[in-house]
DRENTORKOL-3810 file (N, C-alpha, C; in nm, 4 decimals):
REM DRENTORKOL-3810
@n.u->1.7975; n.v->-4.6792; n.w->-0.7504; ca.u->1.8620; ca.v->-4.5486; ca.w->-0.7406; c.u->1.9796; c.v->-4.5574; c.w->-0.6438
@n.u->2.0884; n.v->-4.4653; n.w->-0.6744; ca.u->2.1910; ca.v->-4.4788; ca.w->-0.6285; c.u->2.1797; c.v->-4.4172; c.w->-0.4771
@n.u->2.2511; n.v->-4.4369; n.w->-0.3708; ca.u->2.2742; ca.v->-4.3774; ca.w->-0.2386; c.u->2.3739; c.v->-4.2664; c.w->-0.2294
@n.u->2.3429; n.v->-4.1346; n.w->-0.2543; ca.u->2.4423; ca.v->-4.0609; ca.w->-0.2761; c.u->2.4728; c.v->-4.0573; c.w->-0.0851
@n.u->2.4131; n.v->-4.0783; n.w->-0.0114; ca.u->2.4828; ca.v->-4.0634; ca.w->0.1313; c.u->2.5894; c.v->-4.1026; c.w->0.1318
@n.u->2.6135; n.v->-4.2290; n.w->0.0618; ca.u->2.7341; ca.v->-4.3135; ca.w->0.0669; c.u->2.8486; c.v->-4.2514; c.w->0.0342
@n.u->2.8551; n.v->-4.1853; n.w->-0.0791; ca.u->2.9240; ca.v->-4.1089; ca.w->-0.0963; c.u->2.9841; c.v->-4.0198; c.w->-0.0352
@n.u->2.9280; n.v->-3.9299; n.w->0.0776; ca.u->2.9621; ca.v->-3.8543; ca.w->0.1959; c.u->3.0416; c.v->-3.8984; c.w->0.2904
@n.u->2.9891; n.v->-4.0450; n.w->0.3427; ca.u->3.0586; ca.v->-4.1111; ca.w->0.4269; c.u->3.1881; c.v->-4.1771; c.w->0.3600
@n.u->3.2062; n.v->-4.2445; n.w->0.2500; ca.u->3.3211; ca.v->-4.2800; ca.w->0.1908; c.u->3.4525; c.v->-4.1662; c.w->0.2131
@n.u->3.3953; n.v->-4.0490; n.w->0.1520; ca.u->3.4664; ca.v->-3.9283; ca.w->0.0946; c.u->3.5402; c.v->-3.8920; c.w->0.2543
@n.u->3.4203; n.v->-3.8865; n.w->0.3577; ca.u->3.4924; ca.v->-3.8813; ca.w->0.5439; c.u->3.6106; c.v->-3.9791; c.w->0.5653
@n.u->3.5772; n.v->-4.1420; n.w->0.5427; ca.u->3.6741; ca.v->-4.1879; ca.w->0.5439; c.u->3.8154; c.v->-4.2161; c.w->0.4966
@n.u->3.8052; n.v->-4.1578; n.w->0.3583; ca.u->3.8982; ca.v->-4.1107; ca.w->0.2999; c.u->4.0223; c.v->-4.0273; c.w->0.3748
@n.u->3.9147; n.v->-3.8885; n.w->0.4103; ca.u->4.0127; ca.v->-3.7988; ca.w->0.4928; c.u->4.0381; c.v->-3.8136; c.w->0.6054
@n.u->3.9785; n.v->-3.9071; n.w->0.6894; ca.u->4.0103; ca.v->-3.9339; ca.w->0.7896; c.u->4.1420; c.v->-4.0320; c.w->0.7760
@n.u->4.1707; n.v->-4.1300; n.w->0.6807; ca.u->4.2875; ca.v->-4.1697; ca.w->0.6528; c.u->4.4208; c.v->-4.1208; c.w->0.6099
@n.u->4.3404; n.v->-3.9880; n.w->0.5346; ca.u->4.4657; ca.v->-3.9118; ca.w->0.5033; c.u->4.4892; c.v->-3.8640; c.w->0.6017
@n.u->4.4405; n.v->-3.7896; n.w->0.7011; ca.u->4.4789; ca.v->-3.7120; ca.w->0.8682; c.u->4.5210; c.v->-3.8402; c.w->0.9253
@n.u->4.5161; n.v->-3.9157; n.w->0.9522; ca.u->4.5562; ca.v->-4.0380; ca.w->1.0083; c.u->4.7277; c.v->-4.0637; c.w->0.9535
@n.u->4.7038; n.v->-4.1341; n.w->0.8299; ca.u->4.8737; ca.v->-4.1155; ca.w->0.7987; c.u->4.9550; c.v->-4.0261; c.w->0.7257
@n.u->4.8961; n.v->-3.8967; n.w->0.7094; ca.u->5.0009; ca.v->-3.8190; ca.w->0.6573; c.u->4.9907; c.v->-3.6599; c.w->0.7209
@n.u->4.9277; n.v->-3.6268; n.w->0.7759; ca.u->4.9069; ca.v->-3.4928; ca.w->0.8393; c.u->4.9755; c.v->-3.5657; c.w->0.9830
@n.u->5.0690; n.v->-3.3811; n.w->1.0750; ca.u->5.0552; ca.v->-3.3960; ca.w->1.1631; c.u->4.9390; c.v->-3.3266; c.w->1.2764
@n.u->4.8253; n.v->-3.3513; n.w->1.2282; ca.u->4.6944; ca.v->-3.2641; ca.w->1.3360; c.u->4.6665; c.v->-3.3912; c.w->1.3877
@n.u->4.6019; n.v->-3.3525; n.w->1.5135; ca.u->4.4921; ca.v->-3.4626; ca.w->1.5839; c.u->4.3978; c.v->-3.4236; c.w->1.5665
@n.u->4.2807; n.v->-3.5186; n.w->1.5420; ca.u->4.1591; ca.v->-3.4774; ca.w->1.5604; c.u->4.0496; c.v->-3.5833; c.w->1.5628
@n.u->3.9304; n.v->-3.5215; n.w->1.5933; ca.u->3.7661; ca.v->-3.5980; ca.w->1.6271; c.u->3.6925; c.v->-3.6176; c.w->1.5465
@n.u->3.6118; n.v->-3.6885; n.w->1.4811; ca.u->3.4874; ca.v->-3.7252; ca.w->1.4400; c.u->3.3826; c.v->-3.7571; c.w->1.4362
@n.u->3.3070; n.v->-3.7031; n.w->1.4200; ca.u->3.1669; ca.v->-3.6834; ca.w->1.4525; c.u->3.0917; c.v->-3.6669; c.w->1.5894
@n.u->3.1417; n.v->-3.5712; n.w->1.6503; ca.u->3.1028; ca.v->-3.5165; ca.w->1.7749; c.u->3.0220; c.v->-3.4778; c.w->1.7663
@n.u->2.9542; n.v->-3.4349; n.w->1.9414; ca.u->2.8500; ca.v->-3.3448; ca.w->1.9508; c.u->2.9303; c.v->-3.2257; c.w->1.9917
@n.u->2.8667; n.v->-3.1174; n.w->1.9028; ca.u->2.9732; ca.v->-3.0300; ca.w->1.9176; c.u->2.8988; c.v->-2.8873; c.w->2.0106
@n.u->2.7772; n.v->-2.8620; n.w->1.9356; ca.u->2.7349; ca.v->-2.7375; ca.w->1.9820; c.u->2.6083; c.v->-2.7856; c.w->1.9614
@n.u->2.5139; n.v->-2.6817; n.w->2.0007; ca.u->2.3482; ca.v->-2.7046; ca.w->1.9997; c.u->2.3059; c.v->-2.5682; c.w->1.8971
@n.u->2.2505; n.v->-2.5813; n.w->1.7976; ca.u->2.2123; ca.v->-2.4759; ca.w->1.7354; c.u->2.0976; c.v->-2.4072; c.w->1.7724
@n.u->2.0326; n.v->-2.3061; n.w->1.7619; ca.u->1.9291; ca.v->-2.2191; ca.w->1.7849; c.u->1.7612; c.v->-2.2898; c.w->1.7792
@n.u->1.7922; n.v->-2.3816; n.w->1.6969; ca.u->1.6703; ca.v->-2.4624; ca.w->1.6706; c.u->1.6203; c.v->-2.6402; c.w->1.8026
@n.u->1.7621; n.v->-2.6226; n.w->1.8545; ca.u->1.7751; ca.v->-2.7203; ca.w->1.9637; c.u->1.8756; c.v->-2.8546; c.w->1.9478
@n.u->1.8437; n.v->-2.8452; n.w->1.7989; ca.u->1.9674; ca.v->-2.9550; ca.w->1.7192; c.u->2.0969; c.v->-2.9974; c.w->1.7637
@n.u->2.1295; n.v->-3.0579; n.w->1.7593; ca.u->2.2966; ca.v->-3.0726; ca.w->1.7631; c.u->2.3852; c.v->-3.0672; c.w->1.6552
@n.u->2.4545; n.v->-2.9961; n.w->1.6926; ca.u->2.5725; ca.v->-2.9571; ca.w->1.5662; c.u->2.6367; c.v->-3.1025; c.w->1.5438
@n.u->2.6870; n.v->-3.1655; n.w->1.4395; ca.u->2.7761; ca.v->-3.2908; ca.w->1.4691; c.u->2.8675; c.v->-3.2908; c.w->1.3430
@n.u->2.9444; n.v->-3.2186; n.w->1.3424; ca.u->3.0675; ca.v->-3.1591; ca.w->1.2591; c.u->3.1395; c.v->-3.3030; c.w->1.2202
@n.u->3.1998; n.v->-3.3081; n.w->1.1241; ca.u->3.2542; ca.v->-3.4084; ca.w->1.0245; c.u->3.3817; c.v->-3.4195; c.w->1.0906
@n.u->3.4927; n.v->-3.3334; n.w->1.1421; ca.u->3.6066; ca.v->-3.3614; ca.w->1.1629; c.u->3.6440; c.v->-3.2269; c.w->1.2977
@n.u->3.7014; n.v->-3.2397; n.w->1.3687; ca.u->3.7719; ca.v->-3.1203; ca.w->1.4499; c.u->3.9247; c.v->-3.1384; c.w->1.4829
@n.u->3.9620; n.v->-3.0448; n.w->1.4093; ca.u->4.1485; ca.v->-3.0713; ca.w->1.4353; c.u->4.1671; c.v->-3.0026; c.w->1.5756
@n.u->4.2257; n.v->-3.0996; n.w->1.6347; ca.u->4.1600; ca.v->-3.0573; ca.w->1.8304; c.u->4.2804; c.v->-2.9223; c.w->1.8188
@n.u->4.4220; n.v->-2.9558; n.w->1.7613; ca.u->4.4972; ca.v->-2.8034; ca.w->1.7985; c.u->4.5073; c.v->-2.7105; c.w->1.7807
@n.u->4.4217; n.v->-2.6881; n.w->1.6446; ca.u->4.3822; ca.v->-2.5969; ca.w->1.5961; c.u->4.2460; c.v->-2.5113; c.w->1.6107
@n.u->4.1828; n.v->-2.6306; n.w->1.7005; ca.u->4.0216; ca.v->-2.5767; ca.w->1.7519; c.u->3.9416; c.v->-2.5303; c.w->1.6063
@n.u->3.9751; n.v->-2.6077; n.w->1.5199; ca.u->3.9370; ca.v->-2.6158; ca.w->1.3690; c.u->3.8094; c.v->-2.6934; c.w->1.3275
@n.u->3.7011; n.v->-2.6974; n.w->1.2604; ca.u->3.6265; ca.v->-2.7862; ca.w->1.2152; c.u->3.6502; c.v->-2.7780; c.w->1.0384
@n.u->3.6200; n.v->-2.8749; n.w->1.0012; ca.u->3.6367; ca.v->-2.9518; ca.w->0.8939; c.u->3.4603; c.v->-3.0014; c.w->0.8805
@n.u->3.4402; n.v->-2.9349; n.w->0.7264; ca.u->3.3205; ca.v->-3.0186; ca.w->0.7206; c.u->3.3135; c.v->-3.0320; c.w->0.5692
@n.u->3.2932; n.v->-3.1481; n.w->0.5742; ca.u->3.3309; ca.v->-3.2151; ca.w->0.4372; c.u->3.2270; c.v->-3.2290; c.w->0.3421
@n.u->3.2026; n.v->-3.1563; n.w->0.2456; ca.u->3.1091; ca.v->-3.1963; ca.w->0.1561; c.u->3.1453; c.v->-3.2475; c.w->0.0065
@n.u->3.0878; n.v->-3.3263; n.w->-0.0159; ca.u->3.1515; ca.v->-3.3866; ca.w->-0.1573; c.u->2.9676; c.v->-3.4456; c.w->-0.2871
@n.u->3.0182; n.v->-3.4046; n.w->-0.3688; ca.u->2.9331; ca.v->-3.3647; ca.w->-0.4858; c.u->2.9607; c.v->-3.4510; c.w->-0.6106
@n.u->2.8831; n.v->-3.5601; n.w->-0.6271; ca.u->2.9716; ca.v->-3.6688; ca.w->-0.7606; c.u->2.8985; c.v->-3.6121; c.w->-0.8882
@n.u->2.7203; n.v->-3.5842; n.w->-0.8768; ca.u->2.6245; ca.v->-3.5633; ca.w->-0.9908; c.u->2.5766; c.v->-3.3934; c.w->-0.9380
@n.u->2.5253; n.v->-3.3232; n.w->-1.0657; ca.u->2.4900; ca.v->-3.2188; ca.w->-1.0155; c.u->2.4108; c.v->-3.2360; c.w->-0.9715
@n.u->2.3416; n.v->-3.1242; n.w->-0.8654; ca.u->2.2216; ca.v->-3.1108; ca.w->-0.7788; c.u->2.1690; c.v->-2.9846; c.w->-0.7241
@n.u->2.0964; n.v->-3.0151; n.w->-0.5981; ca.u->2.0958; ca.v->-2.9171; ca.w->-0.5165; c.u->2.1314; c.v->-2.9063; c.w->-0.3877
@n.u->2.2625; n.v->-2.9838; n.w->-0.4088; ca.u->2.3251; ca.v->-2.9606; ca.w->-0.2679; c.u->2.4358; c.v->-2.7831; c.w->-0.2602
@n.u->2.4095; n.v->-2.7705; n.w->-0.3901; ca.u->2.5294; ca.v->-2.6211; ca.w->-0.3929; c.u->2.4447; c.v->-2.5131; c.w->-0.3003
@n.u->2.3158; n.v->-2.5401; n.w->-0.3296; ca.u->2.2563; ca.v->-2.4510; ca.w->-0.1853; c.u->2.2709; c.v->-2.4676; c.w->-0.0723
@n.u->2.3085; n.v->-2.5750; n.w->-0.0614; ca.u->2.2996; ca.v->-2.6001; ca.w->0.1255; c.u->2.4596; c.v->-2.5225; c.w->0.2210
@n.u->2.5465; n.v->-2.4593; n.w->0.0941; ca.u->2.6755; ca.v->-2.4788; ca.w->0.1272; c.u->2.6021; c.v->-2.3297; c.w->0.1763
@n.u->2.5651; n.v->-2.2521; n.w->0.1840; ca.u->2.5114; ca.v->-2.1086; ca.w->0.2481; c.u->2.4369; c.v->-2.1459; c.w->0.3808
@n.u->2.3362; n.v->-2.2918; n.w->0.4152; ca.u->2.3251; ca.v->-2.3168; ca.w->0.5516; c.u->2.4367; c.v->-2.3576; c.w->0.6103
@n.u->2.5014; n.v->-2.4327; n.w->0.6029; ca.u->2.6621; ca.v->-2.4571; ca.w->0.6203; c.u->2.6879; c.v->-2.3184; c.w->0.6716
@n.u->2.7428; n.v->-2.2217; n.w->0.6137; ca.u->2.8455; ca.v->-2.1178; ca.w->0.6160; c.u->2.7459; c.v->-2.0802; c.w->0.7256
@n.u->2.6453; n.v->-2.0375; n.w->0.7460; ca.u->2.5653; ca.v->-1.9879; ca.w->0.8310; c.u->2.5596; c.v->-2.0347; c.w->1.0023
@n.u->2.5278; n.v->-2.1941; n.w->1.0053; ca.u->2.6030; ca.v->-2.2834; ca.w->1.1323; c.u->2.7078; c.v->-2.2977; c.w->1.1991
@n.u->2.8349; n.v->-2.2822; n.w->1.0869; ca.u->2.9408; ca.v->-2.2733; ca.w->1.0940; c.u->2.9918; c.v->-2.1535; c.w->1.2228
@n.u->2.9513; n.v->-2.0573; n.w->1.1021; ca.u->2.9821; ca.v->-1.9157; ca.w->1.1717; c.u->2.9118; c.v->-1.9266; c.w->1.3441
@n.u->2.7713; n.v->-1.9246; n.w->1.3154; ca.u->2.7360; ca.v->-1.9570; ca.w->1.4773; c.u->2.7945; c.v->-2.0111; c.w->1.5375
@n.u->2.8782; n.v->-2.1552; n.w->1.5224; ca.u->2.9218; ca.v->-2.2642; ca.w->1.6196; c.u->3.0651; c.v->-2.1415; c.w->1.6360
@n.u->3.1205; n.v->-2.0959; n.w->1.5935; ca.u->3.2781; ca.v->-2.0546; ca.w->1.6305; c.u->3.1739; c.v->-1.8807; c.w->1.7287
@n.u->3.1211; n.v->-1.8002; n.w->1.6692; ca.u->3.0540; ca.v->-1.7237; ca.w->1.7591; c.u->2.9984; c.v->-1.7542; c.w->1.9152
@n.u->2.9852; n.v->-1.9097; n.w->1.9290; ca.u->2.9314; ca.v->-1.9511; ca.w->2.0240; c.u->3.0362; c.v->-1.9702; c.w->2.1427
@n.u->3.1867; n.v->-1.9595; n.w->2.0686; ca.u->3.2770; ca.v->-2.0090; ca.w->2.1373; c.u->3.3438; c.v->-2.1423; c.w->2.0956
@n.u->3.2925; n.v->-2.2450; n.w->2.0426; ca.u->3.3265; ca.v->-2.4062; ca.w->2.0322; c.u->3.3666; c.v->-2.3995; c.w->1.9127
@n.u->3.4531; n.v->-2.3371; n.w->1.8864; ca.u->3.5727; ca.v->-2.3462; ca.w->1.7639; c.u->3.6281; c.v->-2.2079; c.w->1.7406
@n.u->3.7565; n.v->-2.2145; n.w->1.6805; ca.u->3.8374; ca.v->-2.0613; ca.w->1.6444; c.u->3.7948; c.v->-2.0764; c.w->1.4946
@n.u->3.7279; n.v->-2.1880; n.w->1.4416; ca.u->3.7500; ca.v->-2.1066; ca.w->1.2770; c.u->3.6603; c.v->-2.2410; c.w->1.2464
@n.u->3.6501; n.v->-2.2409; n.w->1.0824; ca.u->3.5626; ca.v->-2.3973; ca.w->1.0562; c.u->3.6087; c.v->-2.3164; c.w->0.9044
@n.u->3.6280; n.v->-2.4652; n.w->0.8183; ca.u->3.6760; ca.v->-2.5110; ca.w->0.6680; c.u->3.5571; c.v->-2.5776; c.w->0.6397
@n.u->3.5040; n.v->-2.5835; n.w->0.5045; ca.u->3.4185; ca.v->-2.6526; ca.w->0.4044; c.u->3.5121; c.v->-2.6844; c.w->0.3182
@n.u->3.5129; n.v->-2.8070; n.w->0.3215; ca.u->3.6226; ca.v->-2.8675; ca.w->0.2081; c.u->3.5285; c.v->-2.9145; c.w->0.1157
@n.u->3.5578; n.v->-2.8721; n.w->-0.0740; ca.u->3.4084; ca.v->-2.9735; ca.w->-0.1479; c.u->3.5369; c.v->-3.0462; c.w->-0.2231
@n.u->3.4324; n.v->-3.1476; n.w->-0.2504; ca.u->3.5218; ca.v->-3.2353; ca.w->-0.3034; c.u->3.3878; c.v->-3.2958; c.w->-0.4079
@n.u->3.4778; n.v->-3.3145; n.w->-0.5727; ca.u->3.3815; ca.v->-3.3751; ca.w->-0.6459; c.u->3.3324; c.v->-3.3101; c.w->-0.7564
@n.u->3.3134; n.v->-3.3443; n.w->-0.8604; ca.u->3.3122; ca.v->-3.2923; ca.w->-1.0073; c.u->3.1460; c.v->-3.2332; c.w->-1.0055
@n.u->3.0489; n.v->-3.2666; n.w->-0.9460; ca.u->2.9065; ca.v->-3.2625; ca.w->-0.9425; c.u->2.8920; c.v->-3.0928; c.w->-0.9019
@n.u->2.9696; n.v->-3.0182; n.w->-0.8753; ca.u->2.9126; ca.v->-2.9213; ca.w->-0.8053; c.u->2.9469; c.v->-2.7970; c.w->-0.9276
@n.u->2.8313; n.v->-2.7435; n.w->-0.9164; ca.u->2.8026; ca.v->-2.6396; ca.w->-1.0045; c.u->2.9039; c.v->-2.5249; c.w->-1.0312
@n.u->2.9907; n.v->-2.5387; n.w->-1.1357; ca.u->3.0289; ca.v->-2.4093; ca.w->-1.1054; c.u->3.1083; c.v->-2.2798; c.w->-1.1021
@n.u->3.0042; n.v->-2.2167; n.w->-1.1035; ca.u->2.9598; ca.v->-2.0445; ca.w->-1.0925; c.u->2.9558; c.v->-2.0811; c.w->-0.9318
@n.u->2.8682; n.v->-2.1892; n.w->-0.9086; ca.u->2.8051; ca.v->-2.1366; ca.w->-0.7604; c.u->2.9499; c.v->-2.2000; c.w->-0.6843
@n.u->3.0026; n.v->-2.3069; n.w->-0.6755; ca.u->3.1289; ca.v->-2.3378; ca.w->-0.6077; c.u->3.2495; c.v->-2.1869; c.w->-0.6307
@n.u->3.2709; n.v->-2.1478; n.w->-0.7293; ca.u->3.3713; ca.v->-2.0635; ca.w->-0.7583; c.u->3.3359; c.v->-1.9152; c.w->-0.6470
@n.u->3.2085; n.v->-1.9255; n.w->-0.6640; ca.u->3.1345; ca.v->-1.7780; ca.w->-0.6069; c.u->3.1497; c.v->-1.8031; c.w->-0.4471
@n.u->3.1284; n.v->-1.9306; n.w->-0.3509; ca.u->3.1932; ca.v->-1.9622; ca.w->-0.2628; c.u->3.3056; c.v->-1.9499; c.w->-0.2108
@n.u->3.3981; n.v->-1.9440; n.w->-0.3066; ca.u->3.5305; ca.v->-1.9765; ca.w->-0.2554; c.u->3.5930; c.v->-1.8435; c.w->-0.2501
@n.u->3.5099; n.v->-1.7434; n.w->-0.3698; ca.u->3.5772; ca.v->-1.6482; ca.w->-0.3782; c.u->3.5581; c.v->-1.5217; c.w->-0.2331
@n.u->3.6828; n.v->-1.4622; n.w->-0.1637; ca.u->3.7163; ca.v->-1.3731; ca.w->-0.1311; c.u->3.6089; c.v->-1.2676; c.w->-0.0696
@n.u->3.5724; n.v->-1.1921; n.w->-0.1810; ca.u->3.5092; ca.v->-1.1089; ca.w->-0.1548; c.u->3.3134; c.v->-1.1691; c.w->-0.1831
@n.u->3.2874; n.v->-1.2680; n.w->-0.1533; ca.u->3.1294; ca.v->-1.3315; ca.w->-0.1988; c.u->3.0599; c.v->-1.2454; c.w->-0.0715
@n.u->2.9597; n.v->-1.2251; n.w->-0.1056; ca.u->2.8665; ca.v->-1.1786; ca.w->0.0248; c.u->2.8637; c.v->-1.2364; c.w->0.1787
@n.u->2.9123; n.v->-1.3751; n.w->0.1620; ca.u->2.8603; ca.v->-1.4739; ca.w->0.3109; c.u->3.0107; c.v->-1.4335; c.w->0.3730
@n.u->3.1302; n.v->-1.4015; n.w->0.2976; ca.u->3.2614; ca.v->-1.3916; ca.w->0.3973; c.u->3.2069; c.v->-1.2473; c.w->0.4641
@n.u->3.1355; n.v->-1.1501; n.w->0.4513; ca.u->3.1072; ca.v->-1.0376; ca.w->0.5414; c.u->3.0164; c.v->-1.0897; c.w->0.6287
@n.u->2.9797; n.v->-1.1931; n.w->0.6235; ca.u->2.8305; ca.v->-1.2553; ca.w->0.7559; c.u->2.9275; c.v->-1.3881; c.w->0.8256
@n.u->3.0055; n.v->-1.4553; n.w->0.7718; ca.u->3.0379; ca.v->-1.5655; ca.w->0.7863; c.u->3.2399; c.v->-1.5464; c.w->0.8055
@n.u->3.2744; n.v->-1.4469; n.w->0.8853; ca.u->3.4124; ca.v->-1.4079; ca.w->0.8473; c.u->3.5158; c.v->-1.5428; c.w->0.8650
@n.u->3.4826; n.v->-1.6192; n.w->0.9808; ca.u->3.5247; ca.v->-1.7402; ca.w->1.0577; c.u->3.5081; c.v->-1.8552; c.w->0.9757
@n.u->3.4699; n.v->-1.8580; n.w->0.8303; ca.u->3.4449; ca.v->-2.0021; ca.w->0.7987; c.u->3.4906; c.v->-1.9532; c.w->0.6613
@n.u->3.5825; n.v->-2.0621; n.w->0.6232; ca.u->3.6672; ca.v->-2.0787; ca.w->0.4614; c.u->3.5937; c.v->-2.1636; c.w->0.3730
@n.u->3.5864; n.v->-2.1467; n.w->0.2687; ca.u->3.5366; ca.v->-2.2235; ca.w->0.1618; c.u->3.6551; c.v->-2.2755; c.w->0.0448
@n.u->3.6903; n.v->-2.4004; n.w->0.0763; ca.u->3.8480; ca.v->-2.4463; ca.w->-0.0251; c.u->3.7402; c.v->-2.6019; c.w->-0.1048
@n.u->3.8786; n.v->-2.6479; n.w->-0.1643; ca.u->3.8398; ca.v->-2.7501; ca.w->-0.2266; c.u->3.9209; c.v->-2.8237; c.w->-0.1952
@n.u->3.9266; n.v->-3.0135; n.w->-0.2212; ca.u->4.0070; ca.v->-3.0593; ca.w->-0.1928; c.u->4.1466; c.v->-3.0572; c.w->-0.2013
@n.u->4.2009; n.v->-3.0043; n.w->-0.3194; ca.u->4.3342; ca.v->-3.0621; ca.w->-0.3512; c.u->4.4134; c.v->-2.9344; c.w->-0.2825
@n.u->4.3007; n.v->-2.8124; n.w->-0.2176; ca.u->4.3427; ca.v->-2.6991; ca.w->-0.1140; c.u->4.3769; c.v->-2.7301; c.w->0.0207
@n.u->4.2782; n.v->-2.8423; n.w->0.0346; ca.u->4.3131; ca.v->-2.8971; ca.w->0.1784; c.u->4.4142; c.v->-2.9723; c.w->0.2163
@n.u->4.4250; n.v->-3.0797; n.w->0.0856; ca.u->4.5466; ca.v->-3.1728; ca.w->0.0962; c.u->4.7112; c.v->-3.0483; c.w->0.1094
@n.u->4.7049; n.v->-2.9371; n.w->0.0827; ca.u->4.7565; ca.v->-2.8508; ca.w->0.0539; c.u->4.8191; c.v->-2.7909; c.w->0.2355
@n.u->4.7034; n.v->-2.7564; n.w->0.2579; ca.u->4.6920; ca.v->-2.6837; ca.w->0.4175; c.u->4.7378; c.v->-2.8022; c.w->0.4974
@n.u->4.6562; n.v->-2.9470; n.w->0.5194; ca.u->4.6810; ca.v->-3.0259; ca.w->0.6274; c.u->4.7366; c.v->-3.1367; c.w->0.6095
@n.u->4.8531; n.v->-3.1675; n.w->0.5050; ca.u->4.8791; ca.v->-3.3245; ca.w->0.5051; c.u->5.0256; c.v->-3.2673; c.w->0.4144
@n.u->5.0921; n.v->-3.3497; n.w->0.4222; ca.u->5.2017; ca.v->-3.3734; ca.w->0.4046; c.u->5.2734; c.v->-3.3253; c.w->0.2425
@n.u->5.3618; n.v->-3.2970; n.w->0.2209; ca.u->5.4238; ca.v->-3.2425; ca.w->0.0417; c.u->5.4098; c.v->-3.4356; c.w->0.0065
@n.u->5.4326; n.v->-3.5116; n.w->0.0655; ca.u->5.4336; ca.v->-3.6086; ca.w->-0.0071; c.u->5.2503; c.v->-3.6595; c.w->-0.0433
@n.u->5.1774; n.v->-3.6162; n.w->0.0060; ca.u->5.0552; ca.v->-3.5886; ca.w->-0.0278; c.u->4.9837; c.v->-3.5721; c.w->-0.1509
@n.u->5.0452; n.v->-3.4385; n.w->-0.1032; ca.u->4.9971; ca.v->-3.2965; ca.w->-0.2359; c.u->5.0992; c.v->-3.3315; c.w->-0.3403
@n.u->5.2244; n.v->-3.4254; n.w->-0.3601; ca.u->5.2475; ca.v->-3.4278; ca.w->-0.4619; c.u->5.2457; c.v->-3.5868; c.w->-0.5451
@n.u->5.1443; n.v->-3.6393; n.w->-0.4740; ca.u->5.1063; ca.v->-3.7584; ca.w->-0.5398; c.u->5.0334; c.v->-3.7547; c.w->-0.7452
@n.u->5.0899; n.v->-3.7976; n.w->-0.7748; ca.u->5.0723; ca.v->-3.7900; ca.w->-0.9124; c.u->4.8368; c.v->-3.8787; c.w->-0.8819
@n.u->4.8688; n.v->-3.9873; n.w->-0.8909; ca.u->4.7053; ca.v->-4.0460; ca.w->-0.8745; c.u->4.6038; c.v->-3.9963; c.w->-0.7552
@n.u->4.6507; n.v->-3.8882; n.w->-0.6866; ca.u->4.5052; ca.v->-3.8147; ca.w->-0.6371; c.u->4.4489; c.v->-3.9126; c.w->-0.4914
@n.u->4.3408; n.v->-3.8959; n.w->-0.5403; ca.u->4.2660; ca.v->-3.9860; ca.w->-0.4495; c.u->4.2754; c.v->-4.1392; c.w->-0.4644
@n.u->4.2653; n.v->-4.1784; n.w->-0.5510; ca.u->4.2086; ca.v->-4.3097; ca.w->-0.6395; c.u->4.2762; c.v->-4.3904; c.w->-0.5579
@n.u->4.4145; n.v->-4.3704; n.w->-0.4881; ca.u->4.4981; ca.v->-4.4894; ca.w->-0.3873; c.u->4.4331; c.v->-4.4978; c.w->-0.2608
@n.u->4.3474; n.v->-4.3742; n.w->-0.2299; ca.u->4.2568; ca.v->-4.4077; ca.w->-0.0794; c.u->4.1159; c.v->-4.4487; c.w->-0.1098
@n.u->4.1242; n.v->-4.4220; n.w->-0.2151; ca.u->3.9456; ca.v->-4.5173; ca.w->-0.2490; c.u->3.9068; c.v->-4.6203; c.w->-0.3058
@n.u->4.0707; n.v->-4.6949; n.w->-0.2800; ca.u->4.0502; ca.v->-4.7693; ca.w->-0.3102; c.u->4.1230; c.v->-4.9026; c.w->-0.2144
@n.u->4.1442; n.v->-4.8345; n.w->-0.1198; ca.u->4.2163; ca.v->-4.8806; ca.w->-0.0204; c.u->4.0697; c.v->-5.0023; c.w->0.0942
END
């Protein structure tokens, strides 16, 4: 059976290359960021330090049941910027696997979790490449396929 973890971590390094050479943000990876209610440690995927931004990257190759988890997400999220230790936090999905009704219902505007969760965005990749990296980026004809394969 396949390691879909791998996939997670690939998909990080990816964007961490793209923030690396084509965005101008700085930022961290895989910090300890905050302590959640349960005692845990928060350890957020990316923090664009100037923006006091988190980035948390989820990426989806086969369907599943990871489209639920994106509501614990939105839920942590929101706490960690309530807590103080961030002005805002992004869910970037990335990946054909994700359901969707339930991805679209995320992203959209008016969904129930943006009235509980006001501080945390729900985009997709080619939104992000959009927001944090460069027009020569976003107007690459082959996508990803040149960093994953890098």
């Amino acid at each position: 059976m396949e390691d879909k973890s791998k996939d997670g971590k690939k998909y990080e390094k990816v964007v961490e290359e793209i923030l690396t050479n084509y965005s101008k943000h700085k930022f961290e990876v895989q910090y300890s960021h905050h302590t959640l209610p349960d005692g845990t440690k928060q350890i957020p995927d990316i923090l664009l330090t100037e923006l006091d931004e988190i980035l948390s990257l989820k990426t989806q190759t086969v369907s599943g049941t990871v489209d639920q988890k994106i509501a614990h997400e939105l839920s942590i999220l929101q706490d960690t910027v309530e807590a103080g230790n961030a002005s805002k936090a992004t869910i970037v999905l990335h990946g054909d696997g994700w359901n969707p009704k339930v991805k679209s219902s995320y992203m959209d505007p008016n969904h129930r979790f943006r009235k509980v969760c006001p501080d945390v965005d729900v985009i997709v990749h080619d939104e992000f490449l959009r927001r944090y990296t460069t027009k020569e980026v976003v107007d690459r004809k082959d996508g990803l396929d040149k960093f994953y394969d890098t």
